[in-house]
C-alpha positions in Angstrom: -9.0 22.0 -21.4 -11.6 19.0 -21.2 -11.3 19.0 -25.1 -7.7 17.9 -24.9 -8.1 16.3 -21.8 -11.0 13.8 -24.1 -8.7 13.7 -26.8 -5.6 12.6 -25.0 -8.0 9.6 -23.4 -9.2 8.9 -26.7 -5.8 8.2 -28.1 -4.8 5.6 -25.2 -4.7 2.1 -27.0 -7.1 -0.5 -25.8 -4.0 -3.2 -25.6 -2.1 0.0 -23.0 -4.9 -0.5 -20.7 -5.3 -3.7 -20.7 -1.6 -4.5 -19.7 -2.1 -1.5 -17.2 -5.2 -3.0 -15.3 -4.0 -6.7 -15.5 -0.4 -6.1 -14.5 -2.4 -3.5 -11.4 -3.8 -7.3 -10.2 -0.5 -7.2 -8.0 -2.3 -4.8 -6.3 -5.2 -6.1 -6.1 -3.6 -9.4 -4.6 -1.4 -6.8 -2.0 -4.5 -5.6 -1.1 -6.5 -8.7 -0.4 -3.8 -10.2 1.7 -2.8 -8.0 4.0 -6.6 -7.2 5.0 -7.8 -10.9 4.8 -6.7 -11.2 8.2 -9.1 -8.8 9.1 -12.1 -11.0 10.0 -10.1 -14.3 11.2 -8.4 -11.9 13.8 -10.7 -13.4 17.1 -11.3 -17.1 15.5 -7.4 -17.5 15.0 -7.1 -16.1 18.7 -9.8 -19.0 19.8 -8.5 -21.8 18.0 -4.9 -21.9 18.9 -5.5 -19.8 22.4 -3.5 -17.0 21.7 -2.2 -14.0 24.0 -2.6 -10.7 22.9 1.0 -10.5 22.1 1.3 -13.6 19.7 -2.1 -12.8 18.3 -0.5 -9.2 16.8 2.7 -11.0 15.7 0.7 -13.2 13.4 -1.1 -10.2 12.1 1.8 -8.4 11.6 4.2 -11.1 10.6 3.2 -10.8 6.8 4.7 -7.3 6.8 8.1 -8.8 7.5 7.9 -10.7 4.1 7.0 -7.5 2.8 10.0 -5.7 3.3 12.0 -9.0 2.4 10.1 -9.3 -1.0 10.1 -5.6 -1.6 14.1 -6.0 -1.3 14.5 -8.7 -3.2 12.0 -7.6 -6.0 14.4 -5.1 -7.5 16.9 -8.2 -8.1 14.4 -10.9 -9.4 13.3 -8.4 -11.8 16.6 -6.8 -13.4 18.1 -10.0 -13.1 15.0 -12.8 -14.6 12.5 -10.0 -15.6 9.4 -8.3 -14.6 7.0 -11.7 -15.8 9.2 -14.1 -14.0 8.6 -11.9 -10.9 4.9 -11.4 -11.3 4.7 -15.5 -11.7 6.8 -16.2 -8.4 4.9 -13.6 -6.4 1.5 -15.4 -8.1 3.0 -18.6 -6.6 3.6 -17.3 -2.9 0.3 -16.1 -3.0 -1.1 -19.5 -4.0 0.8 -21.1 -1.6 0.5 -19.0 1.5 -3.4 -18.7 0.7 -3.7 -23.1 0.7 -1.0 -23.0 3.7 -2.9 -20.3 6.0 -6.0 -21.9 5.4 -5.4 -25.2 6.4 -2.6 -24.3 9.2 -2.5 -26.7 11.9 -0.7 -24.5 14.7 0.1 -20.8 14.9 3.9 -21.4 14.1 2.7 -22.8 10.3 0.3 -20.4 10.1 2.9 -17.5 10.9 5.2 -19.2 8.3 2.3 -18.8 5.3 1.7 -15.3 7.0 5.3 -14.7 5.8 5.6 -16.6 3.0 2.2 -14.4 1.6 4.4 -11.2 2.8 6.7 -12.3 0.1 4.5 -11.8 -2.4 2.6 -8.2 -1.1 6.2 -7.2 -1.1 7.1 -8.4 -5.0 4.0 -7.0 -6.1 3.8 -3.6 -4.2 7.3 -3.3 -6.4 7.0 -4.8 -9.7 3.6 -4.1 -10.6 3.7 -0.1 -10.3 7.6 -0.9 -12.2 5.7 -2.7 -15.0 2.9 -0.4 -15.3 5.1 2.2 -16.0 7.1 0.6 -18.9 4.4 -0.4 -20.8 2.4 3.5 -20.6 2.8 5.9 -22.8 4.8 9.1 -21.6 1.0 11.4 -21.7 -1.1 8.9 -19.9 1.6 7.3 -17.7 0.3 9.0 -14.7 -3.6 7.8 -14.7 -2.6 4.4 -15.6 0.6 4.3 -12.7 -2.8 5.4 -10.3 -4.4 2.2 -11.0 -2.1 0.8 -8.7 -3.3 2.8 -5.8 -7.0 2.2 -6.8 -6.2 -1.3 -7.0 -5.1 -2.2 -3.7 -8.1 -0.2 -2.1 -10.1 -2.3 -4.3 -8.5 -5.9 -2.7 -9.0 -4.5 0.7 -12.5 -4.0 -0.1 -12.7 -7.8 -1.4 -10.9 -9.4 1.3 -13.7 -7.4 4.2 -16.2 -8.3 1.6 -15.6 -12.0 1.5 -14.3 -12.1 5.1 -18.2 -11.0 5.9 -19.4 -13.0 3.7 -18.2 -16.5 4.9 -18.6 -15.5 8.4 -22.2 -14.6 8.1 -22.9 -17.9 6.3 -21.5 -19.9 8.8 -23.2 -17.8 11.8 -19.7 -16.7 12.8 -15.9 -16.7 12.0 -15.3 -19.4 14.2 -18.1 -21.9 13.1 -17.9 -24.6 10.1 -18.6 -23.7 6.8 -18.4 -25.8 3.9 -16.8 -29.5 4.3 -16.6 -28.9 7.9 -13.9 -26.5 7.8 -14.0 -23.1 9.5 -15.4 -19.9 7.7 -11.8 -18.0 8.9 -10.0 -20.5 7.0 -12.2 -20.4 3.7 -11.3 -16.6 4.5 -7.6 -17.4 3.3 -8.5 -20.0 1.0 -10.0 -17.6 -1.1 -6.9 -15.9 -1.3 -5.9 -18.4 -4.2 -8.5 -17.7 -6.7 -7.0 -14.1 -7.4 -3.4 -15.7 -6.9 -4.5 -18.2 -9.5 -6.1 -15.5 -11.8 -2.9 -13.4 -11.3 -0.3 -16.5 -12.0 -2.8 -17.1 -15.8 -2.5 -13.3 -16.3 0.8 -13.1 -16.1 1.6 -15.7 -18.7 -0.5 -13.5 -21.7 1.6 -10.5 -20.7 4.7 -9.8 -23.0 7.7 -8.8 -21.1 8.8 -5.5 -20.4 10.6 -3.1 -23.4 12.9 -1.8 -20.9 13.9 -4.9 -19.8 14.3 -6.4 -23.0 16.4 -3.7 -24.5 18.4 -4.2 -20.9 19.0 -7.9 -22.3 20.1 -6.5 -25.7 16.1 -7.9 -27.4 16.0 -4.8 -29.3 13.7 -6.5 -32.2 11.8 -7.4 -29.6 11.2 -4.4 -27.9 10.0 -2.5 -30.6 7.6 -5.1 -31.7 6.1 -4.6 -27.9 6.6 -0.8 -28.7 4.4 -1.0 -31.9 1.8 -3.0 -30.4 1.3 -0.4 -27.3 1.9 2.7 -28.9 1.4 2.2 -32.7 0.7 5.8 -33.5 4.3 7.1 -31.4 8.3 7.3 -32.6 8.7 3.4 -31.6 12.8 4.5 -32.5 12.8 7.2 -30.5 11.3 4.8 -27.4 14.1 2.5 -28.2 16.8 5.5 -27.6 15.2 7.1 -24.6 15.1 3.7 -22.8 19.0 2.9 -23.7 19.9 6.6 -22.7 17.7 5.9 -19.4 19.8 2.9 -19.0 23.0 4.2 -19.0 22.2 7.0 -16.8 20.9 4.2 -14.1 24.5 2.9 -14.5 25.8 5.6 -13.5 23.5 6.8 -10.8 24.5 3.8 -9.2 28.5 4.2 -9.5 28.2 8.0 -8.2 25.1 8.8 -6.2 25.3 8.3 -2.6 22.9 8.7 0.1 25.4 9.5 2.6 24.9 13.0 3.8 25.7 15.0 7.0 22.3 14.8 8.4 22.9 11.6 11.4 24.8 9.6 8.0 22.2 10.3 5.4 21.0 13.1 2.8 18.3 15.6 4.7 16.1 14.2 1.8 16.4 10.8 2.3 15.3 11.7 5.6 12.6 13.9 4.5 11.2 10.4 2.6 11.6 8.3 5.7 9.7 10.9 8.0 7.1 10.9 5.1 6.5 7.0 5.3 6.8 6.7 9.2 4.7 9.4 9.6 1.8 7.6 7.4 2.0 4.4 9.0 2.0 6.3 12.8 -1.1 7.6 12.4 -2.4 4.1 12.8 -4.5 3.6 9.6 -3.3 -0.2 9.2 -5.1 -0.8 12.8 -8.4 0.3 10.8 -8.1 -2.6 8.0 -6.5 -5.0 10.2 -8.3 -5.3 13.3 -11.6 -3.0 12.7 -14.0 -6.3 13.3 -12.1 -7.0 16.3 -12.8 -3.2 16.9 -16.2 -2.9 16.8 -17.2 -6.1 18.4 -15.4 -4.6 21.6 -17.7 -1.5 21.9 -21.0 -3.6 21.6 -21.5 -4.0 17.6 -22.2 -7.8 16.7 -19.9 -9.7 14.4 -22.4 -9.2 11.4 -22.4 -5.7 11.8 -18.5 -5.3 12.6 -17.9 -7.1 9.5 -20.3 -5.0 7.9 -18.8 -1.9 8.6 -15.6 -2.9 7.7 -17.0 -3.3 4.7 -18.7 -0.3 4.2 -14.8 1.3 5.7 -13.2 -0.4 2.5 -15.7 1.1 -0.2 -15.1 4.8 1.2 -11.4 4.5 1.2 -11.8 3.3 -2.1 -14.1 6.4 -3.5 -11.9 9.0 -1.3 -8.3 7.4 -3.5 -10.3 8.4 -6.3 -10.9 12.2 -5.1 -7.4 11.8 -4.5 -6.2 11.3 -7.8 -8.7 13.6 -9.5 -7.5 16.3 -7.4 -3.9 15.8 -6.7 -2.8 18.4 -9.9 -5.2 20.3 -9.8 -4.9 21.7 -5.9 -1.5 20.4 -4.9 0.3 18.1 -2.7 1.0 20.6 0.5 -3.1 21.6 0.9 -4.3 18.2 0.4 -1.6 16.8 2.7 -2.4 19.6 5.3 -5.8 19.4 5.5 -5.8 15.7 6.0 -3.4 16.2 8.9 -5.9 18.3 10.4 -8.9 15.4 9.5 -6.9 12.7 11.0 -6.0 14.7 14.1 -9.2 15.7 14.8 -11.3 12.3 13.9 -8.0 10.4 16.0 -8.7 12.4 19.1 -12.2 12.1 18.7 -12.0 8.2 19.1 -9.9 8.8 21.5 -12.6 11.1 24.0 -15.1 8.1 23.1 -12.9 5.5 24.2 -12.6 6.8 27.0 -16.0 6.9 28.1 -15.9 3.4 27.4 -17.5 0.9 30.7 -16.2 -2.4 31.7 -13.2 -4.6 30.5 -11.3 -6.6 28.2 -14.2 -8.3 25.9 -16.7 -6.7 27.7 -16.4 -2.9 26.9 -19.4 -1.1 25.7 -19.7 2.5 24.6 -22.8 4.3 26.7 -25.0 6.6 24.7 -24.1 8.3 21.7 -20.8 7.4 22.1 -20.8 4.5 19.9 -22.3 5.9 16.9 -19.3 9.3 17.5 -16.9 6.6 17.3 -17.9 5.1 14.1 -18.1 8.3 12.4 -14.6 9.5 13.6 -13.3 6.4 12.4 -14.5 6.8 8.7 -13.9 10.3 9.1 -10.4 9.5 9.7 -10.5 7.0 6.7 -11.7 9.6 4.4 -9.2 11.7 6.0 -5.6 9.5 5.1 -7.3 8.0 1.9 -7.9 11.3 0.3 -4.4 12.7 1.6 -1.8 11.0 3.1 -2.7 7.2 2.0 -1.7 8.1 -1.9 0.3 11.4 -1.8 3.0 10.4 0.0 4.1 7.8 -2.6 3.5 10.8 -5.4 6.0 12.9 -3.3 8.5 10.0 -2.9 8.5 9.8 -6.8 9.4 13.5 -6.9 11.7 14.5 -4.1 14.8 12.5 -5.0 17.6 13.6 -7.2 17.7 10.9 -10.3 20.8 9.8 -9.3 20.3 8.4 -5.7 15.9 7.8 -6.2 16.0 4.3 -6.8 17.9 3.5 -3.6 16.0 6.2 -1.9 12.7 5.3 -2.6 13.5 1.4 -1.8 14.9 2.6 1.9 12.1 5.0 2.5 9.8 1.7 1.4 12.1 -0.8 4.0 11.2 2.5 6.7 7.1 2.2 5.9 6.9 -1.1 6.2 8.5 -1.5 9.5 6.6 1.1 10.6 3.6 -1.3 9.5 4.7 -3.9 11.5 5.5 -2.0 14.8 1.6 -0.8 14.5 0.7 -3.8 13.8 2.4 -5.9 16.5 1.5 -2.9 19.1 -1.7 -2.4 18.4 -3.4 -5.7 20.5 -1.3 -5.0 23.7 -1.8 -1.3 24.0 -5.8 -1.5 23.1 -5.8 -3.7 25.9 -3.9 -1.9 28.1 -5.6 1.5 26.9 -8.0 2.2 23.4 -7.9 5.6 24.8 -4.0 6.5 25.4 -3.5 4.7 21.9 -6.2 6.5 20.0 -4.3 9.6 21.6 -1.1 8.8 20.8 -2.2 8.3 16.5 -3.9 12.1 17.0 -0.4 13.1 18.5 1.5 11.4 15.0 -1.2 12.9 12.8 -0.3 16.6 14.4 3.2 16.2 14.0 2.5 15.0 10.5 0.8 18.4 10.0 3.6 20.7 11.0 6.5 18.5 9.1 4.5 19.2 5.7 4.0 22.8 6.8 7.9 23.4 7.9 9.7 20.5 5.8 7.9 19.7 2.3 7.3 22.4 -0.2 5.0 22.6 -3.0 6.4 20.4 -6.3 2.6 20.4 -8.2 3.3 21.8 -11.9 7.2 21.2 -11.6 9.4 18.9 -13.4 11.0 16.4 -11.7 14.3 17.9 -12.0 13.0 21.1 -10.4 11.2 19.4 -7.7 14.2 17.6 -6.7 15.9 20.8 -6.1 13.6 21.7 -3.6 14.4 19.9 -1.2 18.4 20.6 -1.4 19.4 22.9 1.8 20.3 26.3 0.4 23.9 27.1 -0.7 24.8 23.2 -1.6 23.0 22.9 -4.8 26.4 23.3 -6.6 27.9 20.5 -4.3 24.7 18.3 -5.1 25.2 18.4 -8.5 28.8 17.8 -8.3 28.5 14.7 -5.8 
């Protein structure tokens, strides 16, 4: 098995991976952005005098422009291509990096938080798109990972330079270089991948699919010879026309309309899925884990350390992910990462509530502290190696082919806002109660436990078309097929 396994890798072209790691920058950049916040949290609070309210609306503000650019990505990219779309979402990066940095008042700097939404959202939709066109069929699913592994890897860099310019300066808040505020150079640095993303995308050549879409069949098959010059570059050309058409008519016929409250039970199946992830509370980890550990008696160095130290163990435990995805299955993983998060959620729950004192003044006694740090990277390890990148692998295989598109998109719009109500709740109800909200994640991480053991069967080993039928309630897979 490792033979083949070698022998497979070994016939991956060197151009293939190269267009798979530099179109996977979009992640990178999706990454960076949303978690650059991270370590500005408290000095944006201080400069423009913030409640808790307004300060978790400016957090979570960027995730609207996700679901807006996320929408709109499909269009830009059928209609201009998948290049045009990386440059554009390269360009709102840029811009909302230089914008947020120098922001003069909170409503400017909630503008570039949206305007930098738009691009997390193009990217977190046309790079994966892009990645796989250009893969061969055999190797389409290591190189699609690199998507995954790519925005664990600008989360890291964003807590990495966030800690960085704040221990330089002596603190988030002071002056850096030029005067001007280490949580500003935070953002700033936001447009040197932008910039490195925008030059990338210029060497890339456009997608086959898209070009055979526009009827560039010569063209195609020149990008089909240069990827894959050892494969049936006229059978490529046929597949991709035959997928084509059967997109046309998956969008005249297939309907997600069902009897369950106005909607397919699996369309609901995929929004419980991405609700359920976002519930558990992981964005509250990457957004406002400084903020986090500076409240229970860690110093900004070390909370910013940590973080750190939080970003490169999410991104080892995405790699256990992927390694062991086919080889054990989606339902144990999943399960067993309920149970981690449940656990490690209820623990920093019991810890938090042994907490003394008040608002900016809480401090865990004894060995509370250190419990809390470990259930927290427990829990990280717990979602990263589970729920963080299996849920997208089970999105990709529980929809019939002729509704997934529109499926996946609306199971996408459902995590995101999810995102944002976490995001935007998070400030209030830690201030109300760490403890009641640490609870309440443990309660979503249960429930996310028994939906996977009642509601989502195994699809590991199946094809998609047999997966799909899975999740069709019994005695209406004639009707499903017919509709």
């Amino acid at each position: 098995m490792t033979t083949t396994q070698d022998q497979t890798v070994a016939k991956i072209p060197q151009r293939v991976i190269w267009l798979a790691v530099a179109g996977a920058v979009g992640g990178f950049l999706f990454g960076f952005d949303s978690s650059v916040v991270n370590g500005a949290v408290d000095a944006i609070k201080d400069e423009f005098a913030l409640s808790e309210a307004v300060t978790g609306f400016a957090v979570a503000v960027a995730l609207l422009g996700c679901a807006a650019g996320a929408y709109l990505a499909g269009k830009v990219a059928d209609r201009y291509g998948r290049i045009p779309a990386m440059k554009i979402g390269a360009l709102l990066f840029l811009v909302s990096a230089i914008g947020t940095g120098f922001a003069f008042s909170v409503w400017d700097l909630i503008f570039w938080r949206l305007v930098g939404g738009l691009g997390i959202g193009l990217a977190s939709v046309i790079a994966p798109a892009y990645i796989s066109e250009i893969s061969p069929r055999h190797v389409r699913g290591r190189l699609a990972s690199l998507q995954q592994l790519a925005i664990t890897t600008g989360i890291f860099a964003a807590l990495l330079s966030d800690a960085l310019f704040a221990n330089f300066a002596g603190g988030a808040g002071e002056a850096l270089w030029f005067g001007i505020e280490a949580w500003r150079w935070m953002f700033l640095a936001g447009a040197v991948p932008a910039v490195v993303y925008g030059w990338i995308a210029y060497t890339l050549p456009e997608s086959p699919r898209f070009l055979v879409f526009q009827g560039k069949d010569e063209e195609a098959l020149k990008i089909f010879q240069s990827i894959a010059p050892n494969e049936d570059t006229d059978r490529h050309l046929r597949d991709i026309k035959k997928a084509i058409e059967e997109d046309k008519v998956a969008g005249q016929k297939g309907s997600l309309r069902g009897k369950a409250f106005g909607l397919q039970p699996v369309v609901w199946i995929g929004i419980i899925l991405s609700v359920l992830q976002q519930f558990v509370g992981i964005n509250v980890i990457f957004y406002y884990s400084t903020t986090l550990w500076k409240a229970v008696g860690f110093q900004e160095k070390d909370s910013l350390t940590i973080s750190v130290a939080t970003a490169i163990t999410n991104i080892l435990v995405t790699l256990v992910a992927i390694a062991l995805v086919d080889r054990i299955g989606r339902r144990p993983i999943m399960l067993a990462g309920s149970i981690g998060m449940a656990v490690s959620l209820g623990t920093m729950a019991l810890a938090f509530g042994s907490a003394t004192g008040t608002g900016d003044a809480i401090s865990l006694p004894g060995a509370w502290g250190p419990v809390a740090l470990v259930a927290a990277n427990v829990f990280v390890i717990s979602f990263g190696a589970s729920w963080g990148p299996l849920v997208w692998v089970l999105l990709g295989e529980i929809f019939p082919s002729r509704i997934r598109a529109r499926a996946l998109g609306l199971a996408a719009a459902a995590q995101w806002i999810a995102n944002f109500a976490i995001t935007l709740s998070f400030p209030a109800m830690a201030a109300a109660s760490l403890p009641l909200t640490y609870a309440m994640y443990a309660a979503f991480a249960a429930a996310s436990f028994f939906f996977v053991k009642f509601k989502v069967p195994e699809t590991n080993g199946m094809s998609l078309e047999h997966a799909e039928t899975l999740f069709v309630p019994k005695g209406s897979a004639k009707d499903s097929v017919k509709a």
